[in-house]
C-alpha positions in Angstrom: 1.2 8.9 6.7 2.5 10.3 3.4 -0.2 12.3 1.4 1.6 12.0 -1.9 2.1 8.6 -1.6 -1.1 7.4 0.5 0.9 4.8 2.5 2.3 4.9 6.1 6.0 5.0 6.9 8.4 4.5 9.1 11.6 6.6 9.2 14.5 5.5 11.6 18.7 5.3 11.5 20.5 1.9 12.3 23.6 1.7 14.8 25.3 2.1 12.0 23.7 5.4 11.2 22.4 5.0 7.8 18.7 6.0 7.2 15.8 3.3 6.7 12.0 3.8 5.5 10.0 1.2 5.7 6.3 1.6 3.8 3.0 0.0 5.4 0.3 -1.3 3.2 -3.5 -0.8 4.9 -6.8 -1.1 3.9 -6.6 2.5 3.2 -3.2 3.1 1.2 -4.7 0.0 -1.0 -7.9 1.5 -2.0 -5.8 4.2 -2.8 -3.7 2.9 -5.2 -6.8 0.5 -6.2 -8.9 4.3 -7.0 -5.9 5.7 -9.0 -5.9 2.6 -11.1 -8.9 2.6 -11.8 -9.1 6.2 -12.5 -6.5 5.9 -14.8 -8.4 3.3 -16.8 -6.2 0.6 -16.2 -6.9 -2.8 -16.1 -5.5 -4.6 -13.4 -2.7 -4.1 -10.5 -0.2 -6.5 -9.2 0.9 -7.3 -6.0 3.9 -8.8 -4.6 4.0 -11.1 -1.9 0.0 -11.3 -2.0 -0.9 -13.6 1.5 1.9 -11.5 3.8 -0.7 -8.5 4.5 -3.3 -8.2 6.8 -6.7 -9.4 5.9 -8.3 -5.9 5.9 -6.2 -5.2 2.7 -7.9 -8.7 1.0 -11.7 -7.0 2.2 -10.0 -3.6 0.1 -9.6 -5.9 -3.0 -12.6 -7.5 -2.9 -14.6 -4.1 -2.9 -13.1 -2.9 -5.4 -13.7 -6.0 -7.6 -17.4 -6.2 -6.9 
């Protein structure tokens, strides 16, 4: 898990030897980002490829938007 970023990662090297990194949504790096936003005063967020995440990230939206 990344502090600075609040998201979960994965770090590995392919056969080939280059470096990958692959970031994990959650529940929690959601409300994260959700919190900043709305810290910030913004308005709104956008996701990409909303319906590929686990369902605990939908309950994370649907807190926040209550």
């Amino acid at each position: 898990y990344d502090e600075e970023m609040q998201t979960a990662f994965v770090r590995y090297r392919t056969e080939a030897g280059d470096e990958r990194v692959v970031w994990h949504e959650s529940r929690r790096s959601i409300q994260a980002k959700l919190d900043l936003a709305s810290g910030e005063g913004l308005h709104g967020v956008s996701v990409w490829a909303l319906g590929l995440e686990l369902p605990e990230t939908h309950r994370a939206f649907q807190a926040k938007l209550r």
